[in-house]
C-alpha atoms as one frame of an Amber mdcrd trajectory, in Angstrom:
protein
 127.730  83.818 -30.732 128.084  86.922 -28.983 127.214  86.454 -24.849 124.598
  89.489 -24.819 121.821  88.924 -27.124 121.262  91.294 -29.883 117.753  91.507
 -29.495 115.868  89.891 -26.295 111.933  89.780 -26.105 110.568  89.528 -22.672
 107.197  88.173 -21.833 105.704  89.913 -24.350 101.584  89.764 -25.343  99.297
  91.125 -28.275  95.752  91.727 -27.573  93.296  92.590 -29.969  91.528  95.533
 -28.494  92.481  94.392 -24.775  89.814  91.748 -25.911  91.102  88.750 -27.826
  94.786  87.586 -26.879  96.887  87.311 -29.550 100.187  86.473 -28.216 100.393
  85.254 -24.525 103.629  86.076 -22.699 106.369  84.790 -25.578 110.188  85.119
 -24.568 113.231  84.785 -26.837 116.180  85.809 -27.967 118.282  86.591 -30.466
 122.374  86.744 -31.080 124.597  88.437 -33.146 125.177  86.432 -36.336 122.814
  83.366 -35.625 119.805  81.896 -37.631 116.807  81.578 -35.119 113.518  79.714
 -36.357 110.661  80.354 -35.589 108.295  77.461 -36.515 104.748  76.652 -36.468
 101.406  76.372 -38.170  99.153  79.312 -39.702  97.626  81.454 -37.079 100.165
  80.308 -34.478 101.031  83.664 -34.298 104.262  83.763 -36.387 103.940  86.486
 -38.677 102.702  88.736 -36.057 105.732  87.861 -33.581 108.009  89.746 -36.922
 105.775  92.207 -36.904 105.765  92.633 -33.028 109.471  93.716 -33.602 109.053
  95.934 -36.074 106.171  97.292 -34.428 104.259  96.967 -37.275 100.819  95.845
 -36.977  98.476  94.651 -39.783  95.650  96.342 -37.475  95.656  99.259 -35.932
  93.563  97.441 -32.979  96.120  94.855 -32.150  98.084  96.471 -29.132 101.108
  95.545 -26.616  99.017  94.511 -23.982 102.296  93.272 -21.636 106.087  92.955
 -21.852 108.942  94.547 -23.927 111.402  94.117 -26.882 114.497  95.434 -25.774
 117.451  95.975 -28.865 120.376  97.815 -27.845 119.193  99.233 -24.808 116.118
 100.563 -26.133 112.564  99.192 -25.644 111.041  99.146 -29.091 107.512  98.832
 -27.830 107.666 102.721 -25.800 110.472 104.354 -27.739 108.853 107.038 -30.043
 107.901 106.654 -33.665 110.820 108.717 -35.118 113.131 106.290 -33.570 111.760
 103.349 -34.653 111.197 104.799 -38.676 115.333 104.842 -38.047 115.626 101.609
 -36.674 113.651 100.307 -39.336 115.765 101.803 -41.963 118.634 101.144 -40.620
 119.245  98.263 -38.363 116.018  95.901 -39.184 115.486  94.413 -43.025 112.276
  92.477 -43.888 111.244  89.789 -46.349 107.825  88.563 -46.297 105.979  85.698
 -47.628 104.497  87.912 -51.036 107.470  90.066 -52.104 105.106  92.215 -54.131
 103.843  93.056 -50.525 106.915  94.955 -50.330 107.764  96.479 -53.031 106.358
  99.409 -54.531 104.366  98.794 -58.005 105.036 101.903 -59.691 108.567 102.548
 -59.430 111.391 101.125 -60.976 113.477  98.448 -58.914 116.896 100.941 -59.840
 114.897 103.603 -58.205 113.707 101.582 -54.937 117.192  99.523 -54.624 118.589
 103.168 -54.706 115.869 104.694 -52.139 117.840 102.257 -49.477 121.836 103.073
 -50.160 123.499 104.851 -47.248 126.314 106.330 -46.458 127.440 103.095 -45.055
 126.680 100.856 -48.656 129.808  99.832 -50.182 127.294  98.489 -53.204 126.015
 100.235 -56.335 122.895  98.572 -56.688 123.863  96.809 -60.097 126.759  94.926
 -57.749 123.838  94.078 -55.189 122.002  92.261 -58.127 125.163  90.672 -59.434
 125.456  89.323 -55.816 122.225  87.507 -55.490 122.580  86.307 -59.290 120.542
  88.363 -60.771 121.576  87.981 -64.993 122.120  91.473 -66.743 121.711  93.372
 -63.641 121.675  96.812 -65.547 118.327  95.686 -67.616 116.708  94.780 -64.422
 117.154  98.417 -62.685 114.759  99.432 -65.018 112.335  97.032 -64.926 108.980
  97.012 -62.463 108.271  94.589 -59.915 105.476  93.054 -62.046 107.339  92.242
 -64.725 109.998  89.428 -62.127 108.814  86.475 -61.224 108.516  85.617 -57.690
 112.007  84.350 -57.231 113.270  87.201 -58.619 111.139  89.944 -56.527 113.095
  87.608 -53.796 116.407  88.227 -54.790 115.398  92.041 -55.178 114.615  91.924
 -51.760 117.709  90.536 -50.869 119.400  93.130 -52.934 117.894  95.502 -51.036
 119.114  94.118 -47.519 122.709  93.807 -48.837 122.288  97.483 -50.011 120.627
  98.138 -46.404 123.446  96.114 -44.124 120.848  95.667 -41.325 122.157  93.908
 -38.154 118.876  92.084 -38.166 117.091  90.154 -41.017 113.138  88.866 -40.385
 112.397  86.490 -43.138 109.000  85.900 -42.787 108.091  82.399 -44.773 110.257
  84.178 -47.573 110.043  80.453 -50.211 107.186  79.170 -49.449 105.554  80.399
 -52.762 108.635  79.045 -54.100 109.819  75.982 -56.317 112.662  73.770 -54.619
 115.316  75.008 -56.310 114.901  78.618 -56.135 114.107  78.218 -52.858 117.171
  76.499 -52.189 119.049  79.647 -53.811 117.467  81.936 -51.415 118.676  80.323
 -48.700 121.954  79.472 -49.467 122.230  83.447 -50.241 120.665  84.073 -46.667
 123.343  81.821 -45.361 125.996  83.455 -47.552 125.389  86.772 -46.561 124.820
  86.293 -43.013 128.683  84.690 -42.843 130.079  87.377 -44.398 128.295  90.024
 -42.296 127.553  88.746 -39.182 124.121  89.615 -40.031 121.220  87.992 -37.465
 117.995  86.428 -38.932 115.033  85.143 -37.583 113.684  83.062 -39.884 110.208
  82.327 -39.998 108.549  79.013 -41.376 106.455  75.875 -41.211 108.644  73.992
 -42.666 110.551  71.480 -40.443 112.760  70.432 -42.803 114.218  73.921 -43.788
 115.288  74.594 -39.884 117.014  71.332 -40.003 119.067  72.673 -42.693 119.080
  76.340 -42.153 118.698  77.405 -38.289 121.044  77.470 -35.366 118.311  77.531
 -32.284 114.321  76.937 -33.307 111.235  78.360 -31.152 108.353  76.285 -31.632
 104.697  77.864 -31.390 101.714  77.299 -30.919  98.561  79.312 -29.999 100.685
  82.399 -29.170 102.505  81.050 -26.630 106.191  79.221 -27.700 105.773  76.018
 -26.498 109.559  74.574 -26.470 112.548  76.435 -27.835 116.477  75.134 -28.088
 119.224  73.917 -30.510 117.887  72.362 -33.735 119.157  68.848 -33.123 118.541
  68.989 -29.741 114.320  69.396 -29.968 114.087  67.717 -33.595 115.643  64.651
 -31.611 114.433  64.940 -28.213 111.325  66.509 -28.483 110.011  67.417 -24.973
 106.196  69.161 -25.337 103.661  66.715 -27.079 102.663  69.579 -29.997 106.274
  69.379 -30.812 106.354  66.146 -31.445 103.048  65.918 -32.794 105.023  67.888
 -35.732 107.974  66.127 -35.868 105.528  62.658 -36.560 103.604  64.432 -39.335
 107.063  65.019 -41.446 108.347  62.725 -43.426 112.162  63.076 -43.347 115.430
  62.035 -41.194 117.361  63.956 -38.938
């Protein structure tokens, strides 16, 4: 783990229309080639922590109301909109929860894996599919999202990442719609590619016993604020704030 973080969030807050608070003061960070969790339950203000970082807000009146997301020595929540459609394309990937969410209905998945190739992609798009087992890759580039099932739009997405080589991955609840086993795939491809890039993801979930598997530090959270945060082992076994462990009692599984 590199000793400067990749990505560092400091005492950062949402508000909804300087109104409502969203996110209260929430402080993390995040290193080069580690798995960071972020867990809690619905409307504990997970999904809105991803899209804090890619300063992309489901409503236009949710605003930074305090703090700053520094990556690389740039704030993301002043630096201009032209640099942050780059840093987007380049340096940040994203998976939500609905892949269809993300992936454009009326074009072709050849035409949108090939949308993301750079000058920096070693991959054809056909060898990005091969690499997240995808079965006759060169059928699928000409197939729409509609016509994959959800593990597949998945993999797509994946595709697209490898194609992408972004330094950060947020995988927002990406298997939750998912049966066990594919969802097992996913991750172990997560895993597989972020060993053999160095790749960072912040990986969000509910789903306690995923992070056990799958996570090098977790961030628990609650309300908006992150309520305990350190190594996996360390707060699934010594769990210090009560909501914590009020989590770790409801599931059913050993450590």
């Amino acid at each position: 783990m590199a000793s400067e973080p990749l990505l560092s969030v400091d005492k950062l807050s949402l508000s909804l229309s300087k109104k409502q608070k969203l996110l209260n003061e929430i402080s993390f960070s995040l290193h080069q080639n580690e798995v960071l969790s972020l867990v809690g339950e619905s409307g504990s203000g997970k999904s809105l922590t991803a899209a804090s970082l890619l300063q992309l807000f489901p409503s236009p009146q949710i605003i930074v109301s305090g703090g700053s997301i520094h990556y690389k020595g740039k704030n993301l929540v002043t630096e201009a909109k032209k640099e942050l459609r780059e840093i987007r394309r380049h340096n940040m990937g994203y998976i939500p929860q609905n892949p269809m969410s993300a992936l454009n209905p009326t074009l072709s998945i050849g035409f949108q894996l090939r949308e993301v190739c750079t000058d920096e992609s070693n991959l054809s798009p056909e060898k990005a599919l091969e690499l997240v087992s995808i079965p006759r890759p060169k059928e699928l580039l000409n197939m729409y999202p509609h016509e994959l099932s959800g593990g597949m739009q998945q993999r797509v997405l994946i595709a697209m990442n490898l194609l992408k080589k972004p330094e950060i991955l947020i995988a927002d609840e990406p298997t939750t719609a998912l049966d066990v086993t594919v969802q097992a795939q996913i991750l172990h491809l997560l895993q597989k590619i972020k060993n053999e890039s160095n790749m960072s993801i912040l990986f969000i979930t509910h789903d306690l016993s995923i992070v056990n598997h799958f996570g090098d530090r977790v961030l628990i959270m609650n309300k908006g604020e992150i309520v305990e945060s350190g190594k996996v082992q360390e707060v699934f076994t010594k769990p210090s704030h009560p909501y914590t462990q009020k989590l770790l009692e409801a599931t059913y599984y050993e450590f």
